[in-house]
C-alpha positions as CSV (number, residue, x, y, z in Angstrom):
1,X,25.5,-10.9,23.5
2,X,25.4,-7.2,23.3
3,X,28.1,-5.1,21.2
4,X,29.7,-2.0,21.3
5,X,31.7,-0.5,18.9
6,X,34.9,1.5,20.5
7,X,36.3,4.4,18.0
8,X,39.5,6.0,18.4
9,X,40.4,9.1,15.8
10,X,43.1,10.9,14.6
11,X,46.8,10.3,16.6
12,X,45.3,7.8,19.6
13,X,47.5,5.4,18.2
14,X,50.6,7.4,19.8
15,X,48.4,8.5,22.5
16,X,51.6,6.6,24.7
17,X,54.1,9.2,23.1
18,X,52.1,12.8,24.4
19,X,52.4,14.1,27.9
20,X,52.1,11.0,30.7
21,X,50.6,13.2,33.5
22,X,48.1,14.3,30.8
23,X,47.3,11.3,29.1
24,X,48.7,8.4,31.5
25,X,51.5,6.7,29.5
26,X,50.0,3.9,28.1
27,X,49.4,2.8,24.6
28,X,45.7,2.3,22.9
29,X,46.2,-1.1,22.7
30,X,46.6,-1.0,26.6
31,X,43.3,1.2,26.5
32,X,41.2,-1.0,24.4
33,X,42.5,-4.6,26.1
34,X,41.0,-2.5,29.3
35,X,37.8,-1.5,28.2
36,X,37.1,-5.0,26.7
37,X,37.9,-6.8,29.7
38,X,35.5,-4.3,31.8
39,X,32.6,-4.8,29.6
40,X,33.6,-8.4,29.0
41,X,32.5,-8.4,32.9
42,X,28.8,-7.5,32.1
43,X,28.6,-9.8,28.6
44,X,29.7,-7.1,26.5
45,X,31.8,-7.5,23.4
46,X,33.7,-4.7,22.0
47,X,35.3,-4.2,18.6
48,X,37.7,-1.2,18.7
49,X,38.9,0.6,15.6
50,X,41.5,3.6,15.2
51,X,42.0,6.1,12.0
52,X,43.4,9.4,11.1
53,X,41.2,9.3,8.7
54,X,37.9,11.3,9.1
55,X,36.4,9.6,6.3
56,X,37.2,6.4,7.5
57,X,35.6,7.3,10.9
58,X,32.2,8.5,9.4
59,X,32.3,4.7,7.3
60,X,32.3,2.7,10.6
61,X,29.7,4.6,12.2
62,X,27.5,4.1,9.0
63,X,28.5,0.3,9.1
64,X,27.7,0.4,12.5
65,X,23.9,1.1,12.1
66,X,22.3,-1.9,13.0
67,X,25.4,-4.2,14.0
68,X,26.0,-2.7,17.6
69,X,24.2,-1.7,20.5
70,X,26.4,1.4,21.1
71,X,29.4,3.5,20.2
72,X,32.3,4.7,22.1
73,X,34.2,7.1,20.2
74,X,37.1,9.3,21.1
75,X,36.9,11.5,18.2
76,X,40.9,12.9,19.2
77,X,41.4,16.5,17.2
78,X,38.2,16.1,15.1
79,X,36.0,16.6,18.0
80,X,36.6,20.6,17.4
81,X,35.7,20.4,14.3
82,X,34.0,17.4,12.4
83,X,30.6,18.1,11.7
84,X,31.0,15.1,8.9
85,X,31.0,12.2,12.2
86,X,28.7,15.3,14.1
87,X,26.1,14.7,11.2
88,X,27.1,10.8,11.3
89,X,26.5,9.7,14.7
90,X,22.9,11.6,14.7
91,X,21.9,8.9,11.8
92,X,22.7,5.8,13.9
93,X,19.5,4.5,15.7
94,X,21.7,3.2,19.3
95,X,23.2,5.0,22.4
96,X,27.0,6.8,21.3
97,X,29.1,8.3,23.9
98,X,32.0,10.7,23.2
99,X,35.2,10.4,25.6
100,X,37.9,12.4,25.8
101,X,40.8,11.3,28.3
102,X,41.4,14.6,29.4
103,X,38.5,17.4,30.5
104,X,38.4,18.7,27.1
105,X,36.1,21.7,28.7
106,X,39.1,23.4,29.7
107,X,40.6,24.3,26.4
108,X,37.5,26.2,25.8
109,X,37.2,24.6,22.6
110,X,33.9,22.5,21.8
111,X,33.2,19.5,21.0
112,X,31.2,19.3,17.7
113,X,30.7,15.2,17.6
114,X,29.3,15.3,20.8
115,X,26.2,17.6,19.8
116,X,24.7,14.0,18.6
117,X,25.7,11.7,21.3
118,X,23.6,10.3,23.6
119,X,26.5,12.1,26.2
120,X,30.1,12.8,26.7
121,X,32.4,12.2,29.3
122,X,35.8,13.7,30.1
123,X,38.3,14.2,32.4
124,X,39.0,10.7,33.9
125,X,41.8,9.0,32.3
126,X,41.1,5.8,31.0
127,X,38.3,5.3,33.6
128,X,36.0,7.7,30.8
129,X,36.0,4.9,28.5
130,X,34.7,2.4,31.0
131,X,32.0,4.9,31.9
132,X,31.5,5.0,28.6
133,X,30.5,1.1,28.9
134,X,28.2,2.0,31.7
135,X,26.8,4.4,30.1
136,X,25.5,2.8,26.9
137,X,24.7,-0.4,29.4
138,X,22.1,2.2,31.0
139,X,21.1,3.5,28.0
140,X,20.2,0.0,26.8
141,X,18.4,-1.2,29.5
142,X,15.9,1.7,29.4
């Protein structure tokens, strides 16, 4: 059975306490049951981990490495500026997809994980993170 690896970073774990029209009112836990139903649907399993710790972040990736067949990660504030998981997810030898709920492309700020994913997608609610499943399913069936 194929496995992906679902990330969350810093302050997704009150993602249900920031703007609703922004970010859609639900909770992570209501994210991740979501996304591991969807890929559940295509004999997926996904393990889903949270921390506001970029340290902690860069660990799972490395642990990662060999375990999964792809990474969804919603890097939350560190995508402006972590090269640390940047410099991370370009050691990892599987698909990675970066996800933000909202289009992060408006801020104007970029996205400095994402310079090593296989892609990113933004700007579609919770439906980015089952994109994200489809993506990596692509990716692996190449």
């Amino acid at each position: 059975m194929a496995k992906i690896l679902l990330i969350n970073g810093a302050n997704l774990n009150r993602i249900d306490k920031r703007d609703p029209s922004l970010y859609g009112g639900r909770g992570l836990d209501f994210i991740v049951d979501k996304v591991k139903e969807y890929a559940a649907g295509y004999g997926i399993e996904v393990d889903a981990f949270q921390s506001n710790h970029e340290g902690e972040i860069v660990d799972k990736i490395q642990e990662a490495d060999g375990v999964y067949d792809g990474i969804i990660i919603n890097p939350g504030p560190f995508a402006q500026y972590s090269h640390a998981i940047k410099v991370t997810l370009g050691t990892v030898d599987m698909p990675t997809v970066e996800v933000h709920l909202v289009n992060i492309l408006k801020t104007g700020e970029p996205t400095i994980p994402a310079k090593n994913c296989t892609g990113a997608i933004c700007g579609f609610g919770i439906n980015c993170y089952l994109l994200g499943v489809d993506a990596i399913r692509h990716e692996m069936n190449k």
